[in-house]
C-alpha positions in Angstrom: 106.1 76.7 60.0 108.5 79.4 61.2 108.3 80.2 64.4 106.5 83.7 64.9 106.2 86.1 68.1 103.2 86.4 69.9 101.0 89.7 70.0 99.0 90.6 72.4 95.0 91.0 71.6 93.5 94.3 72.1 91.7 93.1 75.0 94.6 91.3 77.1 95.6 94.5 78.8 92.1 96.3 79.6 91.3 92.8 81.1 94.2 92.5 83.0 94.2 96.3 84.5 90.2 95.2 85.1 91.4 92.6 87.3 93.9 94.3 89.3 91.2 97.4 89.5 89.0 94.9 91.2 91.6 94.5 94.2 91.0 98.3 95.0 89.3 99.5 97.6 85.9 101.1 95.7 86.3 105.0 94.6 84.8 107.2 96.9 85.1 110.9 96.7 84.1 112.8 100.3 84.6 115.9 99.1 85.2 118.3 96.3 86.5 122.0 96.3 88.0 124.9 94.5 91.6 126.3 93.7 92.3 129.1 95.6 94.6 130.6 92.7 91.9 129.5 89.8 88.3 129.4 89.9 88.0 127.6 86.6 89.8 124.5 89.0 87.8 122.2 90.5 89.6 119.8 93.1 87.8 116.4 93.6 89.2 114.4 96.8 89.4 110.6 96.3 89.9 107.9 99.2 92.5 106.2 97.1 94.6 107.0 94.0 92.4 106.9 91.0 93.4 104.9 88.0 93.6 106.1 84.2 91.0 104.6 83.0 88.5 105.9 86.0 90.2 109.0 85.6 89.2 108.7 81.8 85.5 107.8 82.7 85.0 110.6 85.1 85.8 112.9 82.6 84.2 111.4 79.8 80.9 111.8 82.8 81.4 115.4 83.6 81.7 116.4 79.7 78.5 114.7 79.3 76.9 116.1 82.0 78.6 120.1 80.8 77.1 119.1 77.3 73.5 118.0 79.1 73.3 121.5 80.9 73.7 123.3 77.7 71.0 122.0 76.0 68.2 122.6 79.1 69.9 126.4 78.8 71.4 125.8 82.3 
């Protein structure tokens, strides 16, 4: 049998980026504010750099939350 390169799973990397995202201090944001320059700007302060992926989720959150509004007629 000829000798063939390993690939990667799908999962290998989430898991390892889960595992060194579990290191972290834990997300905390004390405080949130607007741009000056652009009121459509909303300026979330974090205690430590956020990753992608939590950068991913939050948004995935406050879409949801957007979407959620719309349909009480907030």
């Amino acid at each position: 049998m000829p000798d063939t390169p390993k690939t990667e799973t799908p999962h290998s990397r989430p898991a390892l980026r889960l595992i060194s995202a579990a290191k972290q201090e834990p997300l905390r944001c004390p405080a949130a504010g607007r741009d000056a320059e652009n009121e459509k700007t909303l300026c979330l302060y974090f205690n430590r750099r956020v990753t992608d992926d939590e950068m991913r989720f939050l948004h995935t959150v406050i879409r949801q939350v957007a979407l959620m509004r719309e349909i009480d007629g907030h």
